[in-house]
N, C-alpha and C positions, 0 to 999 in steps of 0.2 A: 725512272723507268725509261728505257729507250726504245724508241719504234722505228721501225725501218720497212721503207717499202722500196726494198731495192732490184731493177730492171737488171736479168741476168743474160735474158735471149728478149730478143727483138723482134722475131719471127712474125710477122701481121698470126699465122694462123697458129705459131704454138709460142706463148707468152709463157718466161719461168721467172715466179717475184718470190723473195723474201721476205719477210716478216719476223720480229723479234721482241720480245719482249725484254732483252736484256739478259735473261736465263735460260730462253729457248729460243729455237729458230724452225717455223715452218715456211716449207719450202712449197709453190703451189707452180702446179703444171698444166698452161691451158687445156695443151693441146692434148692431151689424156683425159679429160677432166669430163663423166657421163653427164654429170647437170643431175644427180639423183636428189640432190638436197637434205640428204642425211647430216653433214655436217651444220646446215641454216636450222634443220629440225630441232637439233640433238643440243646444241650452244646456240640459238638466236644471235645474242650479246657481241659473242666473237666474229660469227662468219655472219655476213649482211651484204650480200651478192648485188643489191641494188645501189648500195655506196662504195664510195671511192677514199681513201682504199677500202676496200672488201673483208679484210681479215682484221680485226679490231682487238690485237692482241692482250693490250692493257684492261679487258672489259671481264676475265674472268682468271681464275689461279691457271699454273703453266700445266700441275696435272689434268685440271678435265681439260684443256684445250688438246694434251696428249691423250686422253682418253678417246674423245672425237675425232682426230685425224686417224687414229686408230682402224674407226670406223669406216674410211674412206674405203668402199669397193674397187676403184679405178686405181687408189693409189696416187690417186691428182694432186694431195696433198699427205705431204710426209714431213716429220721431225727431222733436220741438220743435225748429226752428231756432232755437239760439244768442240771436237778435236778435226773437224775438216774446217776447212779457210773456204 
C-alpha cells in the first residue's frame, strides 16, 4: 500500500495535500474546508483532524473512504480521477 501526503499549494491560508492509498487519491482543500466534522464523524479511522497526517488512508477500504468524501458539504475534500497527474 502507498501513502502519500503530498504538499500541492503552500498557501500559509489555503493548504492542497494529497493522499493515496495506492488505488485512490483524495485531494483536501484547506482553504474551503467549513471544519463540519462530518467526515471525522462518518470514518473516525480515516480522517483524524488532530494527527499529522490527518487522512489515514490505509485505515479503511477505498469505497467508504469514497463514500465519506462524498459526504463533504464544502467539497474540502474530493476523489483525484484515476487519469489526472
Amino acid at each position: 500500500m502507498v501513502l502519500m501526503d503530498n504538499h500541492t499549494s503552500m498557501d500559509k491560508d489555503s493548504v492542497t495535500k494529497e493522499y493515496s492509498n495506492g488505488e485512490i487519491t483524495v485531494i483536501w482543500k484547506s482553504g474551503i474546508c467549513q471544519h463540519s466534522g462530518i467526515c471525522a464523524r462518518s470514518l473516525p479511522e480515516v480522517f483524524q483532524p488532530k494527527s499529522k497526517p490527518w487522512i489515514k488512508m490505509d485505515q479503511a477500504e477505498s469505497d467508504e473512504i469514497v463514500r465519506t468524501v462524498e459526504r463533504c458539504p464544502s467539497g474540502a475534500i474530493s476523489i483525484k480521477p484515476k487519469n489526472q497527474p
